[in-house]
C-alpha positions as CSV (number, residue, x, y, z in Angstrom):
1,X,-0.7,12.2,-32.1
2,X,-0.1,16.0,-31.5
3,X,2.9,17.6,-29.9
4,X,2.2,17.1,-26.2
5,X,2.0,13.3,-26.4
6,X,-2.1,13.3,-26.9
7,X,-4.4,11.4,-29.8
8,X,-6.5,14.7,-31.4
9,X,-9.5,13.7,-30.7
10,X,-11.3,14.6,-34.1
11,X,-8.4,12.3,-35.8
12,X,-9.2,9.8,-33.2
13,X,-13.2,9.6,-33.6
14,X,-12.8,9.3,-37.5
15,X,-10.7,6.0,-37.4
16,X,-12.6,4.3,-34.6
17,X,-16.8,4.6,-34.6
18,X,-18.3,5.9,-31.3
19,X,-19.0,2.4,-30.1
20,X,-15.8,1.1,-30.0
21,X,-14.0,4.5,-28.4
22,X,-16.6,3.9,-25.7
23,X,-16.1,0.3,-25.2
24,X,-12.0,1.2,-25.3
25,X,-12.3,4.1,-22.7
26,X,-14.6,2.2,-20.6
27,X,-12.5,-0.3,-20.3
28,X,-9.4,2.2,-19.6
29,X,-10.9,3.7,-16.8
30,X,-12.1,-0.1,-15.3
31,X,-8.3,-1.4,-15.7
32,X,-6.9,1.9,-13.9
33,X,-9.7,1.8,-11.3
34,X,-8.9,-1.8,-10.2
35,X,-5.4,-1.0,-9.7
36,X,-4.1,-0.2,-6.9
37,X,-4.0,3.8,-5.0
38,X,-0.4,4.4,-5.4
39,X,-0.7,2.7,-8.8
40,X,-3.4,4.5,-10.0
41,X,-3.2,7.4,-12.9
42,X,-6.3,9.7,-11.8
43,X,-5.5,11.9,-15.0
44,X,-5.9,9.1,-17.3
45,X,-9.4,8.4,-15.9
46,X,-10.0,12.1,-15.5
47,X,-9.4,12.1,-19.7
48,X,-11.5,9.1,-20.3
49,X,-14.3,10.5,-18.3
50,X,-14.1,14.0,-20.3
51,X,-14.0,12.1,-23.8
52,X,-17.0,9.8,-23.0
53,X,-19.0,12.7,-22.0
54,X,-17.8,14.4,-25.2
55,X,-18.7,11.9,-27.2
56,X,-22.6,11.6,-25.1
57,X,-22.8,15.6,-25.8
58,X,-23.3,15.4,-22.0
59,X,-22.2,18.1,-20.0
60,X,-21.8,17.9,-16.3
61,X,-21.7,20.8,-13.8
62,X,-21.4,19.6,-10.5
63,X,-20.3,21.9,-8.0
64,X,-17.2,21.7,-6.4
65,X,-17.6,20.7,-2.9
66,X,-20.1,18.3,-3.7
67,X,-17.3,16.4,-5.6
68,X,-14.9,16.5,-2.2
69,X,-18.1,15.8,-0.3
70,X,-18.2,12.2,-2.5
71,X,-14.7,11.3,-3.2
72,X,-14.4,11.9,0.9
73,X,-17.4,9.2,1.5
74,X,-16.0,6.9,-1.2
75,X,-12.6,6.9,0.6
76,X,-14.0,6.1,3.8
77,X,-15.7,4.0,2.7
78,X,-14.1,1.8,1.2
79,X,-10.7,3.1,1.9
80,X,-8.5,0.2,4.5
81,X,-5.3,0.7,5.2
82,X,-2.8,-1.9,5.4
83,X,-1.9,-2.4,8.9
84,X,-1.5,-6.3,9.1
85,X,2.0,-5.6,7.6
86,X,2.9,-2.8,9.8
87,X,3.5,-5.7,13.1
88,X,5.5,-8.0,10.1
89,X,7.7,-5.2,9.5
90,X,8.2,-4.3,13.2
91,X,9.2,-8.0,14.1
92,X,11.6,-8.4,11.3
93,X,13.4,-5.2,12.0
94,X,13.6,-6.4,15.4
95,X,15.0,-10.1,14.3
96,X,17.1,-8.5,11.8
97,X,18.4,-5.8,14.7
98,X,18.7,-9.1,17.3
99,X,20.6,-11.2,14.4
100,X,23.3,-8.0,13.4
101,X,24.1,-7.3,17.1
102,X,24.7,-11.3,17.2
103,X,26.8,-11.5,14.7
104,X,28.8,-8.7,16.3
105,X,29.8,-9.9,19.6
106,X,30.4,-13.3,17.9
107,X,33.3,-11.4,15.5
108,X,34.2,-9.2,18.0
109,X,34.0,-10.7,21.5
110,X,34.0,-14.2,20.5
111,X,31.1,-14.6,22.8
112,X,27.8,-16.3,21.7
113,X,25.1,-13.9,23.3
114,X,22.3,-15.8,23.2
115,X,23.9,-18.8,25.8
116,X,25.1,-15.6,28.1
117,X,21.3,-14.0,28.1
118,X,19.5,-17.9,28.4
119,X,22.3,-18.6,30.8
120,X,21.6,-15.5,32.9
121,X,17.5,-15.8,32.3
122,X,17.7,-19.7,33.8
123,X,19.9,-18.5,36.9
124,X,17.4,-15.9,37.7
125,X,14.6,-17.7,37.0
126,X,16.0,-20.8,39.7
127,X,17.3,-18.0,42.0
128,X,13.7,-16.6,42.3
129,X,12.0,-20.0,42.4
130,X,13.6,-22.3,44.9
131,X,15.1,-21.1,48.5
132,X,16.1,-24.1,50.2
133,X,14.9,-26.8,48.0
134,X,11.4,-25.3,48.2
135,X,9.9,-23.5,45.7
136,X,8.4,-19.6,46.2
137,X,5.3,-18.4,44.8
């Protein structure tokens, strides 16, 4: 290992045959492409991708906005973001919101909201729907 962290990779090709470093590197860039976005360490694969073509004695040149061209048609393709949990989170704020301004009248006020508000709802709901012992539509 060199000063900045990194395996030299002449050092690196002499202890472990060709073979095996593409095996290893192979299955670096598999692990880190299976993980999730966020998770994901694009430099690591970026590295892995260099070596193995260093090894091959391939050399790429692909221009540039043919790259962004692909990356953009592999993202939307296969790119979904995670919306189911954006309701979840919206309700349970809302619960937790509900709950905290419960707790507070209860310590403070001494008054149970929730029997005040079903109280109130059931008043106006027989206030609306019976005049006179008959029911309105």
């Amino acid at each position: 290992m060199n000063n900045n962290g990194r395996y030299d990779k002449n050092k690196l090709s002499e202890k472990i045959n060709a073979d095996e470093l593409k095996e290893y590197l192979n299955y670096v860039i598999d692990t880190e492409v299976q993980k999730s976005v966020s998770e994901m360490n694009p430099y690591l694969i970026d590295e892995c991708v260099d070596l193995l073509l260093e090894i091959e004695g391939r050399e790429i040149n692909i221009s540039e906005e043919k790259i962004k061209g692909t990356v953009k048609s592999i993202i939307a393709t296969h790119y979904r973001p995670k919306k189911r949990f954006y309701a979840f989170k919206l309700f349970a704020a809302c619960v937790a919101i509900i709950l905290g301004i419960q707790i507070i009248f209860i310590a403070a006020f001494h008054e149970n909201l929730f029997k005040d508000v079903y109280d109130d709802t059931k008043y106006v709901i027989s206030h609306f729907t019976q005049h006179d012992g008959h029911v309105r539509l």
